[in-house]
C-alpha positions as CSV (number, residue, x, y, z in Angstrom):
1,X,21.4,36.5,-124.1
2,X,21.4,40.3,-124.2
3,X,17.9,40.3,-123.8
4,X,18.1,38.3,-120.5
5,X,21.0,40.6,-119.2
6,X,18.6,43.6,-120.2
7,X,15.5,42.1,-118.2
8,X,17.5,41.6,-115.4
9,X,19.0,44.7,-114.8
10,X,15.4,45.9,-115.1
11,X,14.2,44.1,-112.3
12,X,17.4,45.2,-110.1
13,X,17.0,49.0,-111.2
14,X,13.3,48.8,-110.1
15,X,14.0,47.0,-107.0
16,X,17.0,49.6,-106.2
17,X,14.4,52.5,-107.1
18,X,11.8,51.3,-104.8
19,X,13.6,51.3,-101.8
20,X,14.0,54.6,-100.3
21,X,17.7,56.0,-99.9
22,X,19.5,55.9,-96.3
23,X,20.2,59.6,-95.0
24,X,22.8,60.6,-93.4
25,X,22.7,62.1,-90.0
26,X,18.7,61.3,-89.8
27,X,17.3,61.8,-86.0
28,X,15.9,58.5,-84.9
29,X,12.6,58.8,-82.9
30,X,12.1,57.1,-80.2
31,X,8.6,56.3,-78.3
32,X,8.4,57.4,-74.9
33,X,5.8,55.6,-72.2
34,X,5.3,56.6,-69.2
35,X,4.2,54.3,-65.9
36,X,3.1,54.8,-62.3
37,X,5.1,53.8,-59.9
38,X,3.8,52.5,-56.8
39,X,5.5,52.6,-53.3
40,X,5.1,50.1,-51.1
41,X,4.7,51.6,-47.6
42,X,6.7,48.6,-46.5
43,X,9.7,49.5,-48.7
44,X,10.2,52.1,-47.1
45,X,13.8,52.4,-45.0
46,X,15.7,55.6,-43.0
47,X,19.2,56.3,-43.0
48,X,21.0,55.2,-39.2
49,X,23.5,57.1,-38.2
50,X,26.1,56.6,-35.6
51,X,26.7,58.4,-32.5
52,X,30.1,60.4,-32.2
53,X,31.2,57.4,-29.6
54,X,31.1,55.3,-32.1
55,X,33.0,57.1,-34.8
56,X,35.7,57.6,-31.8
57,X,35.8,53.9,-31.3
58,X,36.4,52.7,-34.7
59,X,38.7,55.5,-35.5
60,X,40.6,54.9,-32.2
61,X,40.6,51.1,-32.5
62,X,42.0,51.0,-36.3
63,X,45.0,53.6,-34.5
64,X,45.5,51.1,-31.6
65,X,46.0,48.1,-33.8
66,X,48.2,49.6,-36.1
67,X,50.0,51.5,-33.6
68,X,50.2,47.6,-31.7
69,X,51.5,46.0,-35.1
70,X,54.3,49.1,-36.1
71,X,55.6,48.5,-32.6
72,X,56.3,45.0,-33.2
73,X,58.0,45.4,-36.5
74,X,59.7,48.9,-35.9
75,X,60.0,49.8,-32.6
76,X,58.7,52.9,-31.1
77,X,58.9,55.2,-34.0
78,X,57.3,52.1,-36.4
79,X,54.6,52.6,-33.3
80,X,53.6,56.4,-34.4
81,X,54.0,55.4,-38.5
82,X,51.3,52.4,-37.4
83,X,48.9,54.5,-35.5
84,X,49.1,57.2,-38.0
85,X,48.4,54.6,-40.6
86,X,45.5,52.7,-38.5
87,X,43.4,56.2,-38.2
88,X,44.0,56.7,-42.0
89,X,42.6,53.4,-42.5
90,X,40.0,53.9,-39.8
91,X,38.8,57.0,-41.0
92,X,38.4,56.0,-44.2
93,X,36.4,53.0,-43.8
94,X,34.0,55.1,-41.3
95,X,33.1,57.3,-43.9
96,X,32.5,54.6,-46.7
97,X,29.9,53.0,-43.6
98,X,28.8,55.4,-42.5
99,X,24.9,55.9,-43.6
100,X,23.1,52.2,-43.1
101,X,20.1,51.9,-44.8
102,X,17.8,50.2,-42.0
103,X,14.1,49.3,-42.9
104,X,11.2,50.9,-40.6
């Protein structure tokens, strides 16, 4: 029995011997490739803007409507809390719009 136990622990001490230790804090390396990257003339897009007329017009449209929507539900002063509100809102979304990515 003891010499069973005693060949096994033999085989498990050269099996734990053979395998190399984990360090701690090791840098893993990593392999790096490098590709071309063709462009397709056809891919290629330009930014459109918008004209100052435009920007006017959605600013002053959002103002209108709000202003038109206040005024029903407040009166005149809910009028000017609506149109301030509606060129908020108008002025934000021009902004987030603004650049359109057009193809040439």
């Amino acid at each position: 029995m003891r010499s069973k136990l005693l060949v096994s622990f033999i085989i498990l001490d050269s099996f734990l011997v053979g395998t190399p230790a984990p360090r701690q804090g090791g840098v893993q390396q990593h392999s790096v490739h490098y590709r071309r990257v063709h462009h397709n003339v056809h891919d290629r897009y330009y930014i459109r803007h918008r004209t100052k007329l435009q920007h006017a017009k959605i600013i002053g449209g959002t103002a209108l409507k709000g202003a038109s929507v206040g005024g029903l539900i407040g009166g005149p002063p809910g009028s000017a809390v609506g149109a301030a509100a509606g060129a908020a809102a108008g002025t934000a979304y021009d902004l987030k719009t603004r650049k359109v990515k057009a193809p040439r």
